[in-house]
C-alpha positions in Angstrom: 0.0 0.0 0.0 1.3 3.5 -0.8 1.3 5.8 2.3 -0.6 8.2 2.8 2.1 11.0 2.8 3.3 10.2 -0.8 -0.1 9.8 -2.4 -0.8 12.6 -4.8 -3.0 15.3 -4.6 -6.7 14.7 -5.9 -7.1 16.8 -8.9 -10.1 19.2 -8.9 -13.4 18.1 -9.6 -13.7 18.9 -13.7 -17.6 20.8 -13.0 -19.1 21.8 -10.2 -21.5 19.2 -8.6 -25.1 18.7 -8.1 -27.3 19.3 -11.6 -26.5 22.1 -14.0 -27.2 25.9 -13.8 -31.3 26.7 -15.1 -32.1 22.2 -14.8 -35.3 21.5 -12.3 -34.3 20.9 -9.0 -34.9 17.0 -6.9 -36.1 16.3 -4.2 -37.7 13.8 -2.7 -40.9 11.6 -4.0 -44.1 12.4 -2.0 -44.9 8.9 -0.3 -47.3 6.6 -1.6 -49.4 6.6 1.5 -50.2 9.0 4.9 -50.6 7.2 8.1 -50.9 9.7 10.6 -52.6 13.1 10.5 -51.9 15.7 12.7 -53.4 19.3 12.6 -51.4 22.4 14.4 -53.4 25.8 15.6 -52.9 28.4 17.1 -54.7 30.9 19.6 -52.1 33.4 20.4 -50.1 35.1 18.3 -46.4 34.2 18.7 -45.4 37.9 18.5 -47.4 40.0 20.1 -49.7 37.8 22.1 -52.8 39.0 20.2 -56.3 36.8 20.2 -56.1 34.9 16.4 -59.3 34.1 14.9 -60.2 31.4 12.5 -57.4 30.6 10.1 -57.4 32.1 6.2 -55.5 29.5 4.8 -54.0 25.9 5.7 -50.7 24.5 4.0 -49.5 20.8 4.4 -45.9 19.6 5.2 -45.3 15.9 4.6 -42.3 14.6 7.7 -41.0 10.6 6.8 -39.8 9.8 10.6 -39.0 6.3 12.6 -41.3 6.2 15.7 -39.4 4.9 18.5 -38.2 1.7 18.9 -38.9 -1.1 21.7 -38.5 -4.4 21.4 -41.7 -6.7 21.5 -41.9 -9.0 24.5 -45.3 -11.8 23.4 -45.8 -14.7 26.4 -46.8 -17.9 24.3 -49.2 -19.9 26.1 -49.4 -23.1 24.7 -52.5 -25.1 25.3 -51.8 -29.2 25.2 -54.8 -31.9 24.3 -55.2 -35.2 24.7 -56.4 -36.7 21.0 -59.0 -40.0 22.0 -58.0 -41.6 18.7 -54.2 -41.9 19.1 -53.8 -41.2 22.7 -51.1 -38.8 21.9 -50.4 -35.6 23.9 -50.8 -32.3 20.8 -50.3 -28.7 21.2 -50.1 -26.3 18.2 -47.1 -24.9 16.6 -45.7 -21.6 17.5 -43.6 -20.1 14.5 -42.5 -16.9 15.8 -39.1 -18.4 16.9 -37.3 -21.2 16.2 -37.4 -24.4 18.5 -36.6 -23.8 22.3 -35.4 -20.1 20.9 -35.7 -16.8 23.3 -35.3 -14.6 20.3 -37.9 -14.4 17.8 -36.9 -15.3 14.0 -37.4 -11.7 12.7 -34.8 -10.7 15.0 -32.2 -13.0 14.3 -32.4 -12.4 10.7 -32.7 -8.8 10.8 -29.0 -9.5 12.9 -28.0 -12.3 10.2 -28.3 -9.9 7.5 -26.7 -6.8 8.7 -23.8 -8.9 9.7 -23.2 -11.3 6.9 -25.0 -8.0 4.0 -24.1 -5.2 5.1 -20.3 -5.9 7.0 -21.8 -4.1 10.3 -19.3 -6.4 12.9 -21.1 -8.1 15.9 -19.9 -5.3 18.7 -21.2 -2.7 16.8 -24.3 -4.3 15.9 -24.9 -5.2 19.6 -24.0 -1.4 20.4 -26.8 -0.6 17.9 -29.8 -3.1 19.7 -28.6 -1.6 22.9 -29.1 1.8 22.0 -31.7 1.6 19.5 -34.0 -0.7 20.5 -33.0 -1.3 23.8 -32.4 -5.1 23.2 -29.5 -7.2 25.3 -28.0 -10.0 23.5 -24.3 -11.3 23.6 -21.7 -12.1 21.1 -22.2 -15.6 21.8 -25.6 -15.7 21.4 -25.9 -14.4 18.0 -23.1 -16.8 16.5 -24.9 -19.5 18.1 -27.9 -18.5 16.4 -26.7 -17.4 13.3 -24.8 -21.6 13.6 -28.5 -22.8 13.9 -30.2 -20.4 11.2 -27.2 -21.4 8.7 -28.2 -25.7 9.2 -31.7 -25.3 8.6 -31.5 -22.9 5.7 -28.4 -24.7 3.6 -30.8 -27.0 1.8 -31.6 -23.8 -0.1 -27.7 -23.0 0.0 -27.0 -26.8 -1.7 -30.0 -25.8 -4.2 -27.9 -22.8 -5.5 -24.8 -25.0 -5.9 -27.1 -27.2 -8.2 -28.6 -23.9 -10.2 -24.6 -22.7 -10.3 -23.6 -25.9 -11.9 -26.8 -26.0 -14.7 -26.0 -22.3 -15.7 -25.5 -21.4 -19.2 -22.7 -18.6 -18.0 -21.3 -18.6 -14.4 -18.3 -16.3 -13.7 -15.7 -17.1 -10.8 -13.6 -16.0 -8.7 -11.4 -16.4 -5.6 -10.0 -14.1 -2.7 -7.9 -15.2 0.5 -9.8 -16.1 3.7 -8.5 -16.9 7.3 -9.9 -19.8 9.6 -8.9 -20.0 12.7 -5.8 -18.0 11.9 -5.1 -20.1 9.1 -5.1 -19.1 5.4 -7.9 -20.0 3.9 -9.6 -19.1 0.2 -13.0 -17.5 -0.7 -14.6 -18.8 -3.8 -17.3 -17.0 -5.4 -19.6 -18.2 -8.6 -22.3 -16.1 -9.6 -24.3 -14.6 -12.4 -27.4 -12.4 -12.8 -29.6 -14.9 -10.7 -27.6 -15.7 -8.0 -24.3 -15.8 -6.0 -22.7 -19.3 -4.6 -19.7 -18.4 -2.1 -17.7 -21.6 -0.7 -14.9 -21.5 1.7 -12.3 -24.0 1.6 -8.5 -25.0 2.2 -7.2 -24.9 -1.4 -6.9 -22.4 -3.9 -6.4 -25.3 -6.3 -8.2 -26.8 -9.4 -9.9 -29.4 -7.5 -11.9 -26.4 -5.0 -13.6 -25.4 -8.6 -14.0 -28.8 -9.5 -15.4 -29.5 -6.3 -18.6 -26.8 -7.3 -18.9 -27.7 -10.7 -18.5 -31.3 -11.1 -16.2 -32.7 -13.4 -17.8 -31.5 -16.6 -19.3 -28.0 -16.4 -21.6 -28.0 -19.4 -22.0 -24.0 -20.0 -19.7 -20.8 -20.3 -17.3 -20.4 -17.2 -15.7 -16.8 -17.6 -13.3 -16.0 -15.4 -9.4 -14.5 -15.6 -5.9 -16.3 -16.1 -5.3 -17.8 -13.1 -3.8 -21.5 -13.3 -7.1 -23.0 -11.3 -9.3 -22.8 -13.9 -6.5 -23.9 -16.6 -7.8 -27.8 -15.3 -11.5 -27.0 -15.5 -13.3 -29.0 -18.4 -16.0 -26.5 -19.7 -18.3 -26.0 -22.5 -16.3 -23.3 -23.3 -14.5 -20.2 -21.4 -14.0 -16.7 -21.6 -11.1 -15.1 -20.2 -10.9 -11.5 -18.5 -9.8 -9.1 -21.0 -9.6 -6.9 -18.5 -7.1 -8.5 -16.6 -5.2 -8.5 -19.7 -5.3 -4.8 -20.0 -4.2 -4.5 -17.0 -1.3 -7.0 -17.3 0.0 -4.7 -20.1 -0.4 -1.4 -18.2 1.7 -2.8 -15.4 4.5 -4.3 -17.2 4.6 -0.8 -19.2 5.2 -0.1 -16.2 8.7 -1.2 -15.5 9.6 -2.3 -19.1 10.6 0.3 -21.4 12.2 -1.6 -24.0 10.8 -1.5 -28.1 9.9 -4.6 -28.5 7.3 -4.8 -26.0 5.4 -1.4 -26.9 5.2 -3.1 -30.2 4.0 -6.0 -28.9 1.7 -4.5 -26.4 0.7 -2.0 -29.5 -0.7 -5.2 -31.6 -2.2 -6.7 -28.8 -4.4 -3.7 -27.2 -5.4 -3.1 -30.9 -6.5 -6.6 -31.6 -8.7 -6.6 -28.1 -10.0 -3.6 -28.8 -10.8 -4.5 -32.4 -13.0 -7.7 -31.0 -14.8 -5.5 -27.8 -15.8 -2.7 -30.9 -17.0 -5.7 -33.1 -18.9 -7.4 -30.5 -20.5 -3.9 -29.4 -21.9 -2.9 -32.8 -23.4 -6.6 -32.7 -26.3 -5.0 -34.6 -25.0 -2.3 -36.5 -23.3 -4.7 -39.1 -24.9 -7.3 -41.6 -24.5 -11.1 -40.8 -21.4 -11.5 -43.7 -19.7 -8.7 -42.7 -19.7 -9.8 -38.8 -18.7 -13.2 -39.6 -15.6 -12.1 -41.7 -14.8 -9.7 -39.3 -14.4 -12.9 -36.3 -13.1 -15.0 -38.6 -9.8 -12.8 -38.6 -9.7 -12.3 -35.0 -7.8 -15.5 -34.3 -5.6 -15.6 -37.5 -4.7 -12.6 -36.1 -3.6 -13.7 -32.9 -1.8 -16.5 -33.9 0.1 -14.4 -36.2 1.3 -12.1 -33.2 2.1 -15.1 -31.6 4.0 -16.7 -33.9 6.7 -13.5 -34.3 10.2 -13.8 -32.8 10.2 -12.0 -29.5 13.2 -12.1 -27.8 11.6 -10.0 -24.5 11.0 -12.3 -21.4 7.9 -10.0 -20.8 7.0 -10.6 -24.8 7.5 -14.7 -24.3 6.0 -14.8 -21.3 2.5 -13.3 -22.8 2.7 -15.3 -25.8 2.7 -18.5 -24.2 -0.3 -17.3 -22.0 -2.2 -16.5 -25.4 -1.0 -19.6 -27.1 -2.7 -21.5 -24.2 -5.7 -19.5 -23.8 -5.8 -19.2 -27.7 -9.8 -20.4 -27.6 -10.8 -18.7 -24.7 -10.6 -14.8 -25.8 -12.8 -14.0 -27.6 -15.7 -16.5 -26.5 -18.0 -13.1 -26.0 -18.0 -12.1 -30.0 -19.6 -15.8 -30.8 -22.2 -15.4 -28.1 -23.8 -12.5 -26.1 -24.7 -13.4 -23.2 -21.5 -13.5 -22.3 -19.1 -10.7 -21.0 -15.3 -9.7 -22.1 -14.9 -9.1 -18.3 -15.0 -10.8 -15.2 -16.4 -7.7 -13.3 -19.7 -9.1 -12.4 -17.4 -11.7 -10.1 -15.4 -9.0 -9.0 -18.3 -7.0 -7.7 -20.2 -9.5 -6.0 -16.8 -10.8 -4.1 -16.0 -7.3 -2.9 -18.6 -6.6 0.1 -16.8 -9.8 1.4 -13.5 -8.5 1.3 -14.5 -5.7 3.1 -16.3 -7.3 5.4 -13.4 -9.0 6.3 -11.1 -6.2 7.0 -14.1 -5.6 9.7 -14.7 -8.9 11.3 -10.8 -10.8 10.3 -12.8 -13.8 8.7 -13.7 -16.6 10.8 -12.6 -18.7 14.0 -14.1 -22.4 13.1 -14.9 -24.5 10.0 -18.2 -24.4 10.9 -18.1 -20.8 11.1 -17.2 -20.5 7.8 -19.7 -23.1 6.1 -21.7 -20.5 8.1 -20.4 -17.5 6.3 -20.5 -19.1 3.0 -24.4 -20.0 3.4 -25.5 -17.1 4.9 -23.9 -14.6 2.2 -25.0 -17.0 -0.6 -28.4 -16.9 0.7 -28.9 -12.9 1.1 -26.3 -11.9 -1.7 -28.5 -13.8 -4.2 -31.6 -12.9 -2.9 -30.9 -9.1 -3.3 -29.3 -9.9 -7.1 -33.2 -11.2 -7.3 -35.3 -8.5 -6.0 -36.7 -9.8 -2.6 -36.6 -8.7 0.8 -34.6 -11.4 2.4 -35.3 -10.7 6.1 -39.2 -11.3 4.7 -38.3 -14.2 2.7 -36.1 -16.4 4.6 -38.7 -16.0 7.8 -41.5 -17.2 5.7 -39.4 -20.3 4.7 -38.4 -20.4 8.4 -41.8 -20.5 9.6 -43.1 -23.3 6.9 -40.0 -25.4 7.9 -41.6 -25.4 11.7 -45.5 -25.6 10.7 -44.8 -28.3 7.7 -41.3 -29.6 7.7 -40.1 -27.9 4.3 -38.5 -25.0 3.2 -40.2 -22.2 0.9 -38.3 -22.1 -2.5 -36.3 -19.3 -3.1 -38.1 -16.6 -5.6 -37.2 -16.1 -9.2 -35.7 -13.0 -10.7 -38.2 -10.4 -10.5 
């Protein structure tokens, strides 16, 4: 990291913010609904004191406020019967909290999903029930809790693992991870209808293999690392972005001729195929196809030059390898030249774990993993997870099965 005495000035702002000069103001949208009204009068004059008559005119003001929060204590009595016909003892099911549970459901997933969603660490969030709602609970108690939520709700995790492995495109990626102060790795396989995260030991092949079976039958897109070099796919699409970047850097420190000319060709050729694929519609059907059909001619042409730069060799034979892979996006368009969907949905977990420094236990990280699957994909779909998950929760106690999760909306 660069310190913070020899970072460079920020340069000014280009335009000054907020909309331009003579545009119609915002502000915010009148609510959809009124539930309280309340009607203020006077008698007096604030002034001078004088006796005010009726009023001449009225003018509203519409105030969006939280009321005041307390938490809801509810005794359950439970009435037991006797049935004649089986001569069992019955009472009815109470849903508002999990099994032999003091904390209702609501609240542990409200707790579950400011932890595990929104990064908020366990001593702040008890700090906030303390002084928001006036609500006592310890450290231990929510792990324990969030430990029990996690085992009743992975079936739905291990039915996202299966909807991972049937998807047409599924991008990937990996960031480090510590259990119980060992180094551990953070895998994360997503697209636009959901978000998988596994924790395990290895940063090897097999921990991909491991989510998508031996044969993945669709589009895995992901960037050059050596993982997914062992992965048997339909087909892949490596991170073009990545590759940018790889260039930049070694610009970088390598000043030499050869490689600008190398780097030159390269850039132009990537750029060539990211401009064909976005004027998709723009060209006719021949002219498209001609225009793909040189893409990797091209390529192999760079490659096959004499480049006597280790920086020069050292691309090729990544290119040479990955020859099939690059340009995966121009032949069909669902896929993406980038692997920035994986990137984004990876990076509230690596901040969230500069806040909380990961997990203590294996079982606190299968924990992790199900927990930020669950409310990472539920968000990608639309749905108010608290709301969801304590439906499921409360079908799982009155019936014995989980609520499917919702589609994309």
């Amino acid at each position: 990291m660069i310190p913070v005495y020899e970072k460079p000035n920020r340069k000014r702002r280009r335009k000054k913010p907020g909309r331009p000069d003579g545009h119609p103001g915002a502000r915010r949208a009148v609510p959809d609904r009124i539930d309280r009204e309340e009607h203020h009068t006077l008698t007096h004059c604030p002034d001078c004191g004088g006796t005010l008559g009726d009023a001449v005119e009225t003018r509203t003001r519409i105030i969006e406020d939280l009321p005041p929060v307390r938490t809801v204590v509810t005794r359950h009595t439970i009435h037991r019967y006797k049935c004649p016909a089986c001569r069992k003892t019955v009472e009815p099911v109470v849903d508002a909290a999990l099994p032999n549970a003091q904390i209702g459901i609501r609240m542990i997933l409200w707790c579950a999903w400011m932890h595990f969603f929104m990064g908020v660490t366990i001593g702040q969030l008890q700090k906030w029930l303390s002084a928001f709602a006036a609500f006592d609970v310890s450290a231990g108690g929510l792990t324990a809790a969030w430990k029990r939520l996690a085992q009743l709700l992975k079936p739905l995790y291990e039915q996202l693992g299966r909807e991972a492995r049937q998807s047409d495109v599924l991008h990937a990626d990996e960031t480090g991870w510590r259990v119980a102060g060992r180094t551990w790795w953070l895998w994360c396989f997503t697209n636009a209808h959901l978000v998988y995260f596994t924790i395990a030991r290895s940063r090897g092949s097999h921990g991909v293999a491991r989510v998508l079976g031996k044969m993945f039958g669709g589009t895995l897109v992901c960037d050059f690392f050596g993982a997914y070099n062992l992965i048997v796919a339909a087909a892949k699409q490596r991170c073009l972005v990545h590759l940018f970047r790889e260039l930049e850097k070694v610009l970088d420190r390598n000043a030499s001729a050869e490689w600008a000319a190398f780097a030159k060709k390269l850039k132009r050729l990537l750029h060539d195929a990211m401009r064909l694929d976005a004027r998709r519609g723009e060209t006719g059907a021949e002219a498209f196809d001609a225009a793909r059909a040189r893409l990797l001619p091209r390529l192999d042409a760079l490659c096959a030059e004499t480049w006597r730069d280790k920086d020069c060799r050292r691309l090729v034979k990544r290119l040479s390898r990955c020859r099939c892979e690059l340009f995966t996006f121009v032949d069909n368009p669902a896929v993406t030249a980038d692997n920035n969907h994986a990137e984004r949905q990876i990076r509230p977990a690596v901040i969230l774990r500069k806040n909380s420094y990961c997990n203590r236990s294996e079982q606190g990280a299968e924990t992790q993993a199900i927990l930020m699957s669950l409310f990472r994909t539920l968000h990608l779909r639309n749905a108010d997870a608290v709301e969801t998950l304590c439906a499921s929760l409360k079908s799982l106690i009155a019936s014995d099965s989980l609520l499917p999760l919702p589609v994309l909306s």
